[in-house]
C-alpha positions in Angstrom: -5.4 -13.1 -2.6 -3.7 -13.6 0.7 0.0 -13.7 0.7 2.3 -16.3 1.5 5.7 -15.5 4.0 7.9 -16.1 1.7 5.5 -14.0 -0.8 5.8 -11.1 1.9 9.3 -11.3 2.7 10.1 -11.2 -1.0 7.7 -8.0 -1.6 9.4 -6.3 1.9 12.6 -6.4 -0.4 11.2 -4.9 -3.3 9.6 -2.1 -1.2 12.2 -1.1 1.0 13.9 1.3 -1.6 10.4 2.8 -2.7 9.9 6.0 -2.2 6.1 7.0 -1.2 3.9 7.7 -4.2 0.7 8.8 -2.0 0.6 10.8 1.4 -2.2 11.0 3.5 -2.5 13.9 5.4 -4.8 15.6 7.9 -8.0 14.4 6.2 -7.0 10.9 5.8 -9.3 8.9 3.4 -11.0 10.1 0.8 -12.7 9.2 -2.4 -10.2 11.2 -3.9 -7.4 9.4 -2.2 -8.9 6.4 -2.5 -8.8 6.8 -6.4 -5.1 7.9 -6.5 -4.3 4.6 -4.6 -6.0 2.2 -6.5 -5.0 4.0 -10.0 -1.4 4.1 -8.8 -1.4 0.1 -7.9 -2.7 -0.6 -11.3 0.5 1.2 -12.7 2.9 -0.5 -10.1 1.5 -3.3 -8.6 3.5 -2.5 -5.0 3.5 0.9 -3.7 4.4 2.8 -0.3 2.3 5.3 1.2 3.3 7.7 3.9 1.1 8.6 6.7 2.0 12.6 7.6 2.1 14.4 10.8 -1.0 16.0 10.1 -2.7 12.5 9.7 -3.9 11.4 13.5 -5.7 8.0 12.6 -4.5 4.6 14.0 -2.4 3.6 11.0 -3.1 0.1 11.1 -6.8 1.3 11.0 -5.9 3.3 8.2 -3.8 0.4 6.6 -6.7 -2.4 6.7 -9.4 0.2 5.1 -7.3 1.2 2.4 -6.4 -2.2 1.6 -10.3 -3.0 1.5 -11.2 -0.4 -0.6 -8.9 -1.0 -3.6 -8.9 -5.0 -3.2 -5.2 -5.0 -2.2 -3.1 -6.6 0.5 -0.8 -4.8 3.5 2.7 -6.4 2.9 3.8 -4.0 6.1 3.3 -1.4 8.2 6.5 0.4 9.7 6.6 3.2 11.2 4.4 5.5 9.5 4.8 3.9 6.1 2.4 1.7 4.1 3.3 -1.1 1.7 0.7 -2.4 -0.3 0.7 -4.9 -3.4 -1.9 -6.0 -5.9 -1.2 -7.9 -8.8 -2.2 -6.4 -12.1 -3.7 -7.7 -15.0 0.4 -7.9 -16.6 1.6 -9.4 -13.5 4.8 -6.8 -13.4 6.1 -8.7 -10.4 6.5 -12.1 -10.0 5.8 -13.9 -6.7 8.4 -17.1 -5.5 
């Protein structure tokens, strides 16, 4: 599903006061971490995931593969913060 402006702008909002659910650390991606991710969107829909000092991948790198492996889509990348949304079968948030 790819996102309109508006559509991201409006997400941006919604994630600026999240507080980071999943942080990857020195061994980045894993199945493991993978899981936790793609579980935790089906709860939430839009979640933030923090990159730690430990982690020393490019984290747009990190961003894009992570958003390919759980079918979602990067709604930003600041800093060393992830936002990433997919809509879930109850449609939680609704887009403008």
């Amino acid at each position: 599903m790819d996102l309109t402006g508006k559509q991201i702008r409006y997400l941006r909002g919604l994630g600026h006061h999240l507080k980071p659910v999943v942080m990857i650390g020195k061994e980045e991606l894993t199945v493991s971490l993978i899981a936790a991710v793609d579980e935790t969107l089906q709860i939430h829909e839009l979640i933030k995931v923090k990159l730690q000092e430990g982690c020393i991948g490019d984290r747009k790198d990190i961003a894009a593969e992570l958003a390919q492996e759980t079918q979602s889509n990067i709604v930003q990348v600041l800093g060393r913060n992830i936002l990433l949304y997919r809509p879930s079968e109850d449609k939680k948030i609704s887009l403008p």
